[in-house]
mmCIF file of the N, C-alpha and C atoms, coordinates in Angstrom:
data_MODEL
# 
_entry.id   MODEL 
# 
loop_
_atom_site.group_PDB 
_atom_site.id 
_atom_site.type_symbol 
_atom_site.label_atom_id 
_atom_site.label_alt_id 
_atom_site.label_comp_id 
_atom_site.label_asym_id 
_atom_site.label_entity_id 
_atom_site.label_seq_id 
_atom_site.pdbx_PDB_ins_code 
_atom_site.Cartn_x 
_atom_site.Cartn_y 
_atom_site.Cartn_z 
_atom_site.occupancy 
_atom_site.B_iso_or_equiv 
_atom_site.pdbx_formal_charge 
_atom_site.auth_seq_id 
_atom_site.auth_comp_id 
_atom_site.auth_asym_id 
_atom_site.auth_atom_id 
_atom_site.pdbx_PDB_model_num 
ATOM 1   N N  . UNK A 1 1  ? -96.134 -158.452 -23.513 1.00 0.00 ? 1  UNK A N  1 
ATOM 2   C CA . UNK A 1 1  ? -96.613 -157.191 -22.986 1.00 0.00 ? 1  UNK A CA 1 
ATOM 3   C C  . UNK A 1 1  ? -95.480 -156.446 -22.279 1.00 0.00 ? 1  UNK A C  1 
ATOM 4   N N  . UNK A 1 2  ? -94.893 -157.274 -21.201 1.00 0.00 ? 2  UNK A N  1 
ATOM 5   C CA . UNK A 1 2  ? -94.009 -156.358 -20.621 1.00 0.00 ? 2  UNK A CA 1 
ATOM 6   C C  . UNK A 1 2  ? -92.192 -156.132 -21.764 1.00 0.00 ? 2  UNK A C  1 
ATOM 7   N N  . UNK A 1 3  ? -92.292 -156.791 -22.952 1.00 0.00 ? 3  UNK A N  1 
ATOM 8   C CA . UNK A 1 3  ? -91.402 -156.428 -24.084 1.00 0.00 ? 3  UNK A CA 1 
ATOM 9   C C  . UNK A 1 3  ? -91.600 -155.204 -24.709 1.00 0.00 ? 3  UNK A C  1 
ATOM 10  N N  . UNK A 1 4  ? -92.958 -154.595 -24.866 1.00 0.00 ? 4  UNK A N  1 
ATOM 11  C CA . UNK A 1 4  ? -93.746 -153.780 -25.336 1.00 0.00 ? 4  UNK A CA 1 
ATOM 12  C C  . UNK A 1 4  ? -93.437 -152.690 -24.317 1.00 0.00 ? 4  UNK A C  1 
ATOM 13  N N  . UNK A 1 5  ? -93.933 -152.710 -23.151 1.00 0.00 ? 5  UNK A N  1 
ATOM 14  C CA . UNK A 1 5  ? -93.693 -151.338 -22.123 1.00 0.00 ? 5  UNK A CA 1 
ATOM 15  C C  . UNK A 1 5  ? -92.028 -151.138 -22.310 1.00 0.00 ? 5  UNK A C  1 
ATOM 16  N N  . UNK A 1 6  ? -91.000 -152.062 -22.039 1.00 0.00 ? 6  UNK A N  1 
ATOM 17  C CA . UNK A 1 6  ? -89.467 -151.942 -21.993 1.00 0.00 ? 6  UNK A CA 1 
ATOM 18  C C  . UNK A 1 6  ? -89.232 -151.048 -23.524 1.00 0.00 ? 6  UNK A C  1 
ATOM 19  N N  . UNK A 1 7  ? -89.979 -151.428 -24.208 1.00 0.00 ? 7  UNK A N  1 
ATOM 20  C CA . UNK A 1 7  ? -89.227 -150.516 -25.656 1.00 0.00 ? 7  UNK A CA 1 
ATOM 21  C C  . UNK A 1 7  ? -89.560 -149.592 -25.605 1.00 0.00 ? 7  UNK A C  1 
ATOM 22  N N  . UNK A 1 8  ? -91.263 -149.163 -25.281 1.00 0.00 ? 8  UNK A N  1 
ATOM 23  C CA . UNK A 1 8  ? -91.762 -147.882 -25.008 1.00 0.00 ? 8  UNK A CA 1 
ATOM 24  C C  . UNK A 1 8  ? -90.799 -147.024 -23.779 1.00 0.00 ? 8  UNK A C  1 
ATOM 25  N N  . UNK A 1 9  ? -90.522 -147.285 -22.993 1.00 0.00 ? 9  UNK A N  1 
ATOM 26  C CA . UNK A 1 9  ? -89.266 -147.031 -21.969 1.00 0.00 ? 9  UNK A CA 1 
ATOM 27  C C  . UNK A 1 9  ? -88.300 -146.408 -22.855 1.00 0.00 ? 9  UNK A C  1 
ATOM 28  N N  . UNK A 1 10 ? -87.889 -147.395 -23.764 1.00 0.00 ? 10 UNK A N  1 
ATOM 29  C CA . UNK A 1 10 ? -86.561 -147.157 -24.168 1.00 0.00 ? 10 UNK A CA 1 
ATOM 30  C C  . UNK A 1 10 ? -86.503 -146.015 -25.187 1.00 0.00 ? 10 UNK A C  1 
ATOM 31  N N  . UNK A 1 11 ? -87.826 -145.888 -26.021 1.00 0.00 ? 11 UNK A N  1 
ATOM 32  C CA . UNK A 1 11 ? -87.898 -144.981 -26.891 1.00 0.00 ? 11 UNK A CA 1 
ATOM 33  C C  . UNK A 1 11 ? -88.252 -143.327 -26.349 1.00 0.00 ? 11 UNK A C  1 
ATOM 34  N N  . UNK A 1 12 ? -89.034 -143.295 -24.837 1.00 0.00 ? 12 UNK A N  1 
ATOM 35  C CA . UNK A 1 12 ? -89.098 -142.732 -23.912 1.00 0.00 ? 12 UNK A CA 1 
ATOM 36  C C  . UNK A 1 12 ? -87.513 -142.075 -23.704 1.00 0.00 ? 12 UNK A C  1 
ATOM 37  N N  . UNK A 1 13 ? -86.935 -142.403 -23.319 1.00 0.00 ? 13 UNK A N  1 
ATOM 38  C CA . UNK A 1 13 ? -85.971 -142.296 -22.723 1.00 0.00 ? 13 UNK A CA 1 
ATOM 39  C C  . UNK A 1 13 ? -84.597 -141.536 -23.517 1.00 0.00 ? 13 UNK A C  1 
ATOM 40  N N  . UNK A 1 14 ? -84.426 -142.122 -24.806 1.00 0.00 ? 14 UNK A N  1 
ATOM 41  C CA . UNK A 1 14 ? -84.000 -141.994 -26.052 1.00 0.00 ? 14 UNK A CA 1 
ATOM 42  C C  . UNK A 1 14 ? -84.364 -140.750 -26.553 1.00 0.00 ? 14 UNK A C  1 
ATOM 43  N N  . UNK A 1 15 ? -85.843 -140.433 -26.756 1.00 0.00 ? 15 UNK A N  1 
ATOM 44  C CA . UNK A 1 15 ? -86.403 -138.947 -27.395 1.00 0.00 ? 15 UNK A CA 1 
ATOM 45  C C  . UNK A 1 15 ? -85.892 -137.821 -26.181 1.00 0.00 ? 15 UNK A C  1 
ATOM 46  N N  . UNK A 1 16 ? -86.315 -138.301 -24.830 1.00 0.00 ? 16 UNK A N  1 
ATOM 47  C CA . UNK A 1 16 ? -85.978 -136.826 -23.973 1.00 0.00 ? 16 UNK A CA 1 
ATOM 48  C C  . UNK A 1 16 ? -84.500 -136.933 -23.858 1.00 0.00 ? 16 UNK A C  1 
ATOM 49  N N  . UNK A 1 17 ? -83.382 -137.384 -23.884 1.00 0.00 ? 17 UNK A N  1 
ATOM 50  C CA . UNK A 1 17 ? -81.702 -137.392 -24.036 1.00 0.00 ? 17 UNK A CA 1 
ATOM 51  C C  . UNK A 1 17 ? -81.320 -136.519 -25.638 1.00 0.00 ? 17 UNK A C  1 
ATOM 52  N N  . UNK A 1 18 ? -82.120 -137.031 -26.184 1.00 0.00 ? 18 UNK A N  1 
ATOM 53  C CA . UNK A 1 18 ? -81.314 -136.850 -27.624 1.00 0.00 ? 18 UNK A CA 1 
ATOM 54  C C  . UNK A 1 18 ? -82.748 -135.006 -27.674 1.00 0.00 ? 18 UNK A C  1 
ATOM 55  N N  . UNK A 1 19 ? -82.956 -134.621 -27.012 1.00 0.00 ? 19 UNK A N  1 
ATOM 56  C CA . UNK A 1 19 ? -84.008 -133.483 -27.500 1.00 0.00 ? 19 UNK A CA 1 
ATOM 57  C C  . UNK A 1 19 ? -83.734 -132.091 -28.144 1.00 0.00 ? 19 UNK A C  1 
ATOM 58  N N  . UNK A 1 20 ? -82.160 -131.885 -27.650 1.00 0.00 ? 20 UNK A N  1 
ATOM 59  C CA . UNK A 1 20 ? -81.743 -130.575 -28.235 1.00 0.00 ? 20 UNK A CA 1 
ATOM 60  C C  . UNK A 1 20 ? -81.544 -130.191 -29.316 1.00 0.00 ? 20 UNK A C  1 
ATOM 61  N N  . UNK A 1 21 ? -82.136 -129.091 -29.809 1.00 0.00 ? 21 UNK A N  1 
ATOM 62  C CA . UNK A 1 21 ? -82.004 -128.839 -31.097 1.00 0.00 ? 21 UNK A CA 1 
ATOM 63  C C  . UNK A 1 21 ? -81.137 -128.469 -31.967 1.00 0.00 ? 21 UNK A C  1 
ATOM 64  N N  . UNK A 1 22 ? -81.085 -128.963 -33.142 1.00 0.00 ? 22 UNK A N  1 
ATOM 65  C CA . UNK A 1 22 ? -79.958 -129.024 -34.477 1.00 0.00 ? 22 UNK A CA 1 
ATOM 66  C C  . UNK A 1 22 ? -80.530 -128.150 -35.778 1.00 0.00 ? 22 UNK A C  1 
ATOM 67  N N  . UNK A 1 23 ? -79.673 -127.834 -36.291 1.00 0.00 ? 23 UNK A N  1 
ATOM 68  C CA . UNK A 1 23 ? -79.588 -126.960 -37.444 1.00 0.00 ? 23 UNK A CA 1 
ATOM 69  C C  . UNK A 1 23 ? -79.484 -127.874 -38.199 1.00 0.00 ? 23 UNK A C  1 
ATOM 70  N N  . UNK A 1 24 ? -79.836 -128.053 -39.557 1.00 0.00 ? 24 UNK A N  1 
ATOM 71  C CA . UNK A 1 24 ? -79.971 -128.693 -40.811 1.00 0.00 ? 24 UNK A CA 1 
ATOM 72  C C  . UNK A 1 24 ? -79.767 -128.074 -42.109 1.00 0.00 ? 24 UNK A C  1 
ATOM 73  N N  . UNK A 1 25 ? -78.354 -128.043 -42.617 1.00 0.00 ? 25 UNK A N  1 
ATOM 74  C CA . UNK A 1 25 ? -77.655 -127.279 -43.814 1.00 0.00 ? 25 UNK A CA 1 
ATOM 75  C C  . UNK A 1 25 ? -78.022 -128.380 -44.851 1.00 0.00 ? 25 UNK A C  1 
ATOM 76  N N  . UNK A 1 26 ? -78.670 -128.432 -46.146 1.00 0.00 ? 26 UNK A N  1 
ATOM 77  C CA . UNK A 1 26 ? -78.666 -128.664 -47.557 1.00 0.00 ? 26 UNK A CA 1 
ATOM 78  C C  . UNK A 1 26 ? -77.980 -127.714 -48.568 1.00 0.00 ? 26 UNK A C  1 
ATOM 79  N N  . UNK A 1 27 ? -77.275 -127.598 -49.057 1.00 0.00 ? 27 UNK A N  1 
ATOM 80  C CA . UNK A 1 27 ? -76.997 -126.471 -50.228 1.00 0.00 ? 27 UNK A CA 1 
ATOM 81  C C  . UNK A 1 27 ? -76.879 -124.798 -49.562 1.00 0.00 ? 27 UNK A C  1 
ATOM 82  N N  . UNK A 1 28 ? -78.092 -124.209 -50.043 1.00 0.00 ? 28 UNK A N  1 
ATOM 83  C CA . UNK A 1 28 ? -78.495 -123.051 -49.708 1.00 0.00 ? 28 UNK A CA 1 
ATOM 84  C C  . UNK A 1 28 ? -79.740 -123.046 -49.209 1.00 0.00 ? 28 UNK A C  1 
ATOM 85  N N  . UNK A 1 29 ? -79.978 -124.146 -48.172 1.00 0.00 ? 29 UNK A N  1 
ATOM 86  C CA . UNK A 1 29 ? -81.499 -124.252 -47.484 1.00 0.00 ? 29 UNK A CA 1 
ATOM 87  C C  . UNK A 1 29 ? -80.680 -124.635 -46.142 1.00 0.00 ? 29 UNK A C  1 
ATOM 88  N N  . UNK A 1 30 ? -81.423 -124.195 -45.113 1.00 0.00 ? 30 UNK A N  1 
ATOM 89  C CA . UNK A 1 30 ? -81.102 -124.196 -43.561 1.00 0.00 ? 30 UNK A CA 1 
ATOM 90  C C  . UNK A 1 30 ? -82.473 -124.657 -43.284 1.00 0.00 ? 30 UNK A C  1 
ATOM 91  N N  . UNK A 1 31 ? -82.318 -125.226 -41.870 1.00 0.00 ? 31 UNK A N  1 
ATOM 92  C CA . UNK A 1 31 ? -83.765 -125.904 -40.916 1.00 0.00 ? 31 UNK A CA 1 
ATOM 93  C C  . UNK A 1 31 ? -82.868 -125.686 -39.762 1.00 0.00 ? 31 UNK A C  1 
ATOM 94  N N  . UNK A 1 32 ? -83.182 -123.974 -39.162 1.00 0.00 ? 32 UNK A N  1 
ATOM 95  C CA . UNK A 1 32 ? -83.174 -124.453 -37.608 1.00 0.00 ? 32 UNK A CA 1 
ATOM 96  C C  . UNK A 1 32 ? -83.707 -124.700 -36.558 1.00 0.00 ? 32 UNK A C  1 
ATOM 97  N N  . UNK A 1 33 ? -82.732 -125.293 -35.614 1.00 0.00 ? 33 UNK A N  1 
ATOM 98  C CA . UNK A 1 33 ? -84.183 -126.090 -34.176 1.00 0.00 ? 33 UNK A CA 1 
ATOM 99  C C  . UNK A 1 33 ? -85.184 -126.933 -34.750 1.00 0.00 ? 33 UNK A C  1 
ATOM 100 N N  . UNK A 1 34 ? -84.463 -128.190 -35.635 1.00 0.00 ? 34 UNK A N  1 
ATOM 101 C CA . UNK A 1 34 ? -85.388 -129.329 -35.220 1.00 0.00 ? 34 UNK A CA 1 
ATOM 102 C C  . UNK A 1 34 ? -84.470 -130.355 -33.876 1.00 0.00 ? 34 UNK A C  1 
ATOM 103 N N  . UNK A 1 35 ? -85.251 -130.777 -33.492 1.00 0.00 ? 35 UNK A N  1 
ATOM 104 C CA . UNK A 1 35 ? -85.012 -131.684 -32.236 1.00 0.00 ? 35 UNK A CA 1 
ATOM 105 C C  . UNK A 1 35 ? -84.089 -133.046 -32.919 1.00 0.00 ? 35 UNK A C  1 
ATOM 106 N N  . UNK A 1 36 ? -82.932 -133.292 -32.422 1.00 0.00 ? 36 UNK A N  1 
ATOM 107 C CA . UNK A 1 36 ? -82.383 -134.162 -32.697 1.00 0.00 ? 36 UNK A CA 1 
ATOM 108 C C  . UNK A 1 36 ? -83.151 -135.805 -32.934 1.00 0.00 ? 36 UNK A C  1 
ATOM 109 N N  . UNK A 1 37 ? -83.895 -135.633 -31.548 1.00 0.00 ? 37 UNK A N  1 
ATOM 110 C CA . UNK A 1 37 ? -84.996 -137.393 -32.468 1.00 0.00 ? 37 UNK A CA 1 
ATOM 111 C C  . UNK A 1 37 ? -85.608 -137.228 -33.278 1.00 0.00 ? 37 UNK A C  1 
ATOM 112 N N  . UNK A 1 38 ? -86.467 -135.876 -33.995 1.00 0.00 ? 38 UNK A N  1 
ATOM 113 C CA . UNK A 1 38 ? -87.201 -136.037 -34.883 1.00 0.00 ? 38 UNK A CA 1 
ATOM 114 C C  . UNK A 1 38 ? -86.209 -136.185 -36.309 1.00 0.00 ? 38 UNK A C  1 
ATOM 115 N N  . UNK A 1 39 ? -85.100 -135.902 -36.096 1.00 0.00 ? 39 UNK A N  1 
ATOM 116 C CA . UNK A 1 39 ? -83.471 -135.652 -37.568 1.00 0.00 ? 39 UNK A CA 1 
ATOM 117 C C  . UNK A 1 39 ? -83.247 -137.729 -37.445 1.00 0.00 ? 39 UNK A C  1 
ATOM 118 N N  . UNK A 1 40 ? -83.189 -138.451 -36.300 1.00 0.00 ? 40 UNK A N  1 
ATOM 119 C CA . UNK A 1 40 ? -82.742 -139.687 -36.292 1.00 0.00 ? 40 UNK A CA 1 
ATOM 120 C C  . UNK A 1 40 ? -84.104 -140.535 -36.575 1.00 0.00 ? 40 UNK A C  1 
ATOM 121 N N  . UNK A 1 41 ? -84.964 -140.289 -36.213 1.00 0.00 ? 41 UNK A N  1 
ATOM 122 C CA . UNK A 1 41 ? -86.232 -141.079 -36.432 1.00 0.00 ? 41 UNK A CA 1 
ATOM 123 C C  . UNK A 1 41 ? -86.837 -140.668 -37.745 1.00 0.00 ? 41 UNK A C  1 
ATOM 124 N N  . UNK A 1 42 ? -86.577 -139.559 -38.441 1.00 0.00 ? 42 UNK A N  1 
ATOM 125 C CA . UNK A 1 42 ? -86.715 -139.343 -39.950 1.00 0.00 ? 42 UNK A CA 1 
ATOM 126 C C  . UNK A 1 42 ? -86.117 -139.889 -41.000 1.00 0.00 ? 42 UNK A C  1 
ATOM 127 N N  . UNK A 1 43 ? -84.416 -139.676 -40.705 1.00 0.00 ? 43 UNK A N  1 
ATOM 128 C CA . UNK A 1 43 ? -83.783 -140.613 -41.478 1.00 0.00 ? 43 UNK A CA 1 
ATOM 129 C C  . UNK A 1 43 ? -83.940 -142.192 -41.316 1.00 0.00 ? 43 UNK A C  1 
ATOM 130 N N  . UNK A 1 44 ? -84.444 -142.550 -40.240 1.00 0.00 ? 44 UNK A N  1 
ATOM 131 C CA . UNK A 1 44 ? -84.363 -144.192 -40.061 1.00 0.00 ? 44 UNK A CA 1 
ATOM 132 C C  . UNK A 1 44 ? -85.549 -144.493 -40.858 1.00 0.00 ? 44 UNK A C  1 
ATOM 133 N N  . UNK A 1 45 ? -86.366 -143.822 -40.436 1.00 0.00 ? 45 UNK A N  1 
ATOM 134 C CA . UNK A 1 45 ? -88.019 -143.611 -41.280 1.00 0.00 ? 45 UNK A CA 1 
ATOM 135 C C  . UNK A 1 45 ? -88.071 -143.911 -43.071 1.00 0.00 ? 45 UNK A C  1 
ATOM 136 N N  . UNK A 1 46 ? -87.382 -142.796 -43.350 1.00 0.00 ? 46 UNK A N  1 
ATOM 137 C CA . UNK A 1 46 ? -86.835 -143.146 -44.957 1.00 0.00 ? 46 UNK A CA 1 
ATOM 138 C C  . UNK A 1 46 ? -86.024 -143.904 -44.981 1.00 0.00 ? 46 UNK A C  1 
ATOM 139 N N  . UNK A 1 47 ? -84.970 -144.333 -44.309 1.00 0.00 ? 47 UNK A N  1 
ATOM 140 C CA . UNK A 1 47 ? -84.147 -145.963 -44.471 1.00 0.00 ? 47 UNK A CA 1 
ATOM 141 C C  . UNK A 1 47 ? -85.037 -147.004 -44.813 1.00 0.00 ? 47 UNK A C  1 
ATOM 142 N N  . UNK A 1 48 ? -86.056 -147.151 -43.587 1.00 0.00 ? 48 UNK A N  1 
ATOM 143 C CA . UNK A 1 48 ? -87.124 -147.899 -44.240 1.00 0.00 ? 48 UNK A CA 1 
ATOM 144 C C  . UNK A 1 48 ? -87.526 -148.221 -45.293 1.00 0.00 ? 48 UNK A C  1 
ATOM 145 N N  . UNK A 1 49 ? -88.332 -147.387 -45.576 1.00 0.00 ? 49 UNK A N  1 
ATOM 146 C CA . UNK A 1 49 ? -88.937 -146.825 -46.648 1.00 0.00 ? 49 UNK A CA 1 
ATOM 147 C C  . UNK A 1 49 ? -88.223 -147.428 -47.958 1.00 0.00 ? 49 UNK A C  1 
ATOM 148 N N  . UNK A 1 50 ? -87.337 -146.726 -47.901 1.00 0.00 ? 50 UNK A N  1 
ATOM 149 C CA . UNK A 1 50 ? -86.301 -147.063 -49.211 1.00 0.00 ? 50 UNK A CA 1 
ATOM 150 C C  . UNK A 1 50 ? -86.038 -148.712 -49.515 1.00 0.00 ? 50 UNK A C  1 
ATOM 151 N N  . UNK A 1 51 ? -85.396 -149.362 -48.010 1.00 0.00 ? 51 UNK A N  1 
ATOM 152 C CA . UNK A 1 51 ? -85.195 -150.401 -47.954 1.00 0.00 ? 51 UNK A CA 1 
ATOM 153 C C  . UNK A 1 51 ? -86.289 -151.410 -48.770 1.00 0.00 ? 51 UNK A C  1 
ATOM 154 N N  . UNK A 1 52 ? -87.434 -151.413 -48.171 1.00 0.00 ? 52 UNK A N  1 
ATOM 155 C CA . UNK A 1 52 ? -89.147 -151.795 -48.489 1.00 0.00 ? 52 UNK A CA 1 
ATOM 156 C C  . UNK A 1 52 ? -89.504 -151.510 -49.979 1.00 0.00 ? 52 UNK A C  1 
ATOM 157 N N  . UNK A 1 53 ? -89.292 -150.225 -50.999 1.00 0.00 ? 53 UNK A N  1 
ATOM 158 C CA . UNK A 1 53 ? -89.331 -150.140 -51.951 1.00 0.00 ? 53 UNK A CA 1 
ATOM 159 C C  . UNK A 1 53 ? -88.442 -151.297 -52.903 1.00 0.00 ? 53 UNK A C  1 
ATOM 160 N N  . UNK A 1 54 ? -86.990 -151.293 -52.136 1.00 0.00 ? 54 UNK A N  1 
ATOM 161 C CA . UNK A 1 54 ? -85.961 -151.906 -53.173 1.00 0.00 ? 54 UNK A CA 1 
ATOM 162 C C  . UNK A 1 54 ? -85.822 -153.122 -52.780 1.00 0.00 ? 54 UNK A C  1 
ATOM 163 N N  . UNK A 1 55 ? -86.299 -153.406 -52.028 1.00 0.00 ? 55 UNK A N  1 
ATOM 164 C CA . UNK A 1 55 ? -87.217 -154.980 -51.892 1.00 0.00 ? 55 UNK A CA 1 
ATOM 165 C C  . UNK A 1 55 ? -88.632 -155.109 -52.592 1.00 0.00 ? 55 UNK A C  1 
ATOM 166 N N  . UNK A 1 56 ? -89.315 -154.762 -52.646 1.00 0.00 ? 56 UNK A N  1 
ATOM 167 C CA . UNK A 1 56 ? -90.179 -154.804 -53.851 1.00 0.00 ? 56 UNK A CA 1 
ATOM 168 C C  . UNK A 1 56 ? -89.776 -154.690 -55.656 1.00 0.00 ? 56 UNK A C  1 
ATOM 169 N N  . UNK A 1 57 ? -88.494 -154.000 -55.475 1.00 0.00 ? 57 UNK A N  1 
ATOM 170 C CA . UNK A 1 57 ? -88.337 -154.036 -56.793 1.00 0.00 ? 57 UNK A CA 1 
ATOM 171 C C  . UNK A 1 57 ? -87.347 -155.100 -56.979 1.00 0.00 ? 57 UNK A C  1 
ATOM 172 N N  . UNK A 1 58 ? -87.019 -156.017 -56.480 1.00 0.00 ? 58 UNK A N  1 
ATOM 173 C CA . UNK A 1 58 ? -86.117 -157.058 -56.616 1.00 0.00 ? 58 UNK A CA 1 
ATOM 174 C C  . UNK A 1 58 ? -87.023 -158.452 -56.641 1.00 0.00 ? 58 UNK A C  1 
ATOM 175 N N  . UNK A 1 59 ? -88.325 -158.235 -56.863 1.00 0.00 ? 59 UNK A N  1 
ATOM 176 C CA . UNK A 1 59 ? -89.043 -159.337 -56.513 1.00 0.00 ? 59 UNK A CA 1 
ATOM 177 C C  . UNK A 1 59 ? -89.823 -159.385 -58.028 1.00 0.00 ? 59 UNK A C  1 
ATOM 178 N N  . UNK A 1 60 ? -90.104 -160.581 -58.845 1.00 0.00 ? 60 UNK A N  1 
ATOM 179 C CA . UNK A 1 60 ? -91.235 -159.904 -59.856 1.00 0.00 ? 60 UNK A CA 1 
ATOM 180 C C  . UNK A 1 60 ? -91.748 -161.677 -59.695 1.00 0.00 ? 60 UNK A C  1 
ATOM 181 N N  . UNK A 1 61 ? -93.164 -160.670 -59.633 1.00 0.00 ? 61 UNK A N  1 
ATOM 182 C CA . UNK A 1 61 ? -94.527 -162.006 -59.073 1.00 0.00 ? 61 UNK A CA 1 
ATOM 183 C C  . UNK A 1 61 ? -94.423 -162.852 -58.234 1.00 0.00 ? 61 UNK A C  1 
ATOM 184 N N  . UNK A 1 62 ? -93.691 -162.395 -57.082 1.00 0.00 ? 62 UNK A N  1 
ATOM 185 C CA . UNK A 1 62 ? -93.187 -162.985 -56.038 1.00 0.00 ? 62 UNK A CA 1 
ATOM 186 C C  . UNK A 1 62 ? -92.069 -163.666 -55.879 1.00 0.00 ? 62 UNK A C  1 
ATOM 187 N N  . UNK A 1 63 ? -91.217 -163.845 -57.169 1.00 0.00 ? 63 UNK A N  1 
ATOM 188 C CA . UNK A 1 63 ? -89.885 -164.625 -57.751 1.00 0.00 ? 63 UNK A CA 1 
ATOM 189 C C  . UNK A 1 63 ? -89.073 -163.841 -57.467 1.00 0.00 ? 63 UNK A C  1 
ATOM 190 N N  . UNK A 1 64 ? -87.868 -164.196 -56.948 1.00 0.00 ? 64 UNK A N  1 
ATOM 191 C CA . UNK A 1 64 ? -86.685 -162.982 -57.115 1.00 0.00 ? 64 UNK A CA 1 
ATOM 192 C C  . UNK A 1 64 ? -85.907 -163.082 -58.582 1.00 0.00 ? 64 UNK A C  1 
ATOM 193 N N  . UNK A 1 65 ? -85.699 -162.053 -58.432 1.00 0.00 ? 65 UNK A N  1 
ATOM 194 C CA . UNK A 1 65 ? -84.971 -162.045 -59.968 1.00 0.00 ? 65 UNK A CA 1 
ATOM 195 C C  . UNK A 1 65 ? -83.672 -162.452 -60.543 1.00 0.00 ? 65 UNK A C  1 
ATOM 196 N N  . UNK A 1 66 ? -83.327 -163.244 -61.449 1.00 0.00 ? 66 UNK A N  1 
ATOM 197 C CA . UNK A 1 66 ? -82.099 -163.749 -61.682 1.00 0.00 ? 66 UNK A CA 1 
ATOM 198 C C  . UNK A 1 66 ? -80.808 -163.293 -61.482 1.00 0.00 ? 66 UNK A C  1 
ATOM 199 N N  . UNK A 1 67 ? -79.825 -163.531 -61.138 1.00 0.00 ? 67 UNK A N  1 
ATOM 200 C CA . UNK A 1 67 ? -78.573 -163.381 -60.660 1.00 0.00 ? 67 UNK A CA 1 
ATOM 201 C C  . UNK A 1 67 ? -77.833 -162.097 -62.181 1.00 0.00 ? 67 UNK A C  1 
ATOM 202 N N  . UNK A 1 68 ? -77.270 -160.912 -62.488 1.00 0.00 ? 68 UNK A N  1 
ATOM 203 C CA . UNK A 1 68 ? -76.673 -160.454 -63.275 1.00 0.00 ? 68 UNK A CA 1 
ATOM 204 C C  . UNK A 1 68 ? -75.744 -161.494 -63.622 1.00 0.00 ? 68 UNK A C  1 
ATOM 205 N N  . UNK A 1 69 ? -75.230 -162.222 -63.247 1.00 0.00 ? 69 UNK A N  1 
ATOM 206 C CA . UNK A 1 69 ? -74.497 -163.602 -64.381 1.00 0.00 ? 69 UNK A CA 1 
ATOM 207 C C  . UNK A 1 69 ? -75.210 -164.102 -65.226 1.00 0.00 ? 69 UNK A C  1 
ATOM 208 N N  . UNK A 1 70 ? -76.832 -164.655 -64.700 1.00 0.00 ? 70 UNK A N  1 
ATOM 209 C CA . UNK A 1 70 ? -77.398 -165.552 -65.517 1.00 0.00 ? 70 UNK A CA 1 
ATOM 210 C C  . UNK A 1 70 ? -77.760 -164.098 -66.545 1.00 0.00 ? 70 UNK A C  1 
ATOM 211 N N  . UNK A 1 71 ? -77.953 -163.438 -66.502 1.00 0.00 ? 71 UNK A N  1 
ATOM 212 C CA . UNK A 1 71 ? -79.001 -162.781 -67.653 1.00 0.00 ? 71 UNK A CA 1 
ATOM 213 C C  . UNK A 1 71 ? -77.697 -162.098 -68.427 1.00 0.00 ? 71 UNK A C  1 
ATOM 214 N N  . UNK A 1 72 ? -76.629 -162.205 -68.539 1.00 0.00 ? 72 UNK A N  1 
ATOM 215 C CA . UNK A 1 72 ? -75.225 -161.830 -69.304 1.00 0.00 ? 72 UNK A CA 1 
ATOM 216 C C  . UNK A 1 72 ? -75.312 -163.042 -70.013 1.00 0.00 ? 72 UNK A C  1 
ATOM 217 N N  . UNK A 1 73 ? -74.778 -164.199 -69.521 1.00 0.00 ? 73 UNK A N  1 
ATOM 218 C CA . UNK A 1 73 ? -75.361 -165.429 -70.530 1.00 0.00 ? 73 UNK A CA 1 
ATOM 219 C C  . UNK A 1 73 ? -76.126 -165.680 -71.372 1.00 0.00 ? 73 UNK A C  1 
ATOM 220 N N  . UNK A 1 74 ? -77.461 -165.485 -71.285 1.00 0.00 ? 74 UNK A N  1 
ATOM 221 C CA . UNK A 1 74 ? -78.078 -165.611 -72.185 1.00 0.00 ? 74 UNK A CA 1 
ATOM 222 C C  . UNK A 1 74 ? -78.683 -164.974 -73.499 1.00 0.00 ? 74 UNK A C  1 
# 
């Protein structure tokens, strides 16, 4: 419990420091004034995400899948 309040603290603490807002250039698309935690907690968000997908796809029927050596061999 009190591991739980310390992170909430920390994530507390973290969002109001990091709050000022950033511009976001793609190509010929702009995003201005999003808040810097919502730009770091988005990308970590899809890090996830991604991570979790390409771990699922490395798995088939719960097996991991053979090494690119073995399947050149055979």
């Amino acid at each position: 419990m009190i591991g739980v309040f310390l992170f909430v603290i920390l994530i507390a603490v973290f969002a109001v420091q990091n709050a000022g807002p950033v511009s976001i250039k793609l190509f010929f698309w702009t995003v201005p004034g999003i808040p810097l935690v919502l730009v770091i907690f988005g990308t970590a968000f899809c890090g996830f995400v991604a991570g979790v997908l390409l771990g699922r796809l490395t798995k088939k029927g719960g097996q991991k899948l053979p090494p690119l050596t073995d399947i050149k061999e055979k």
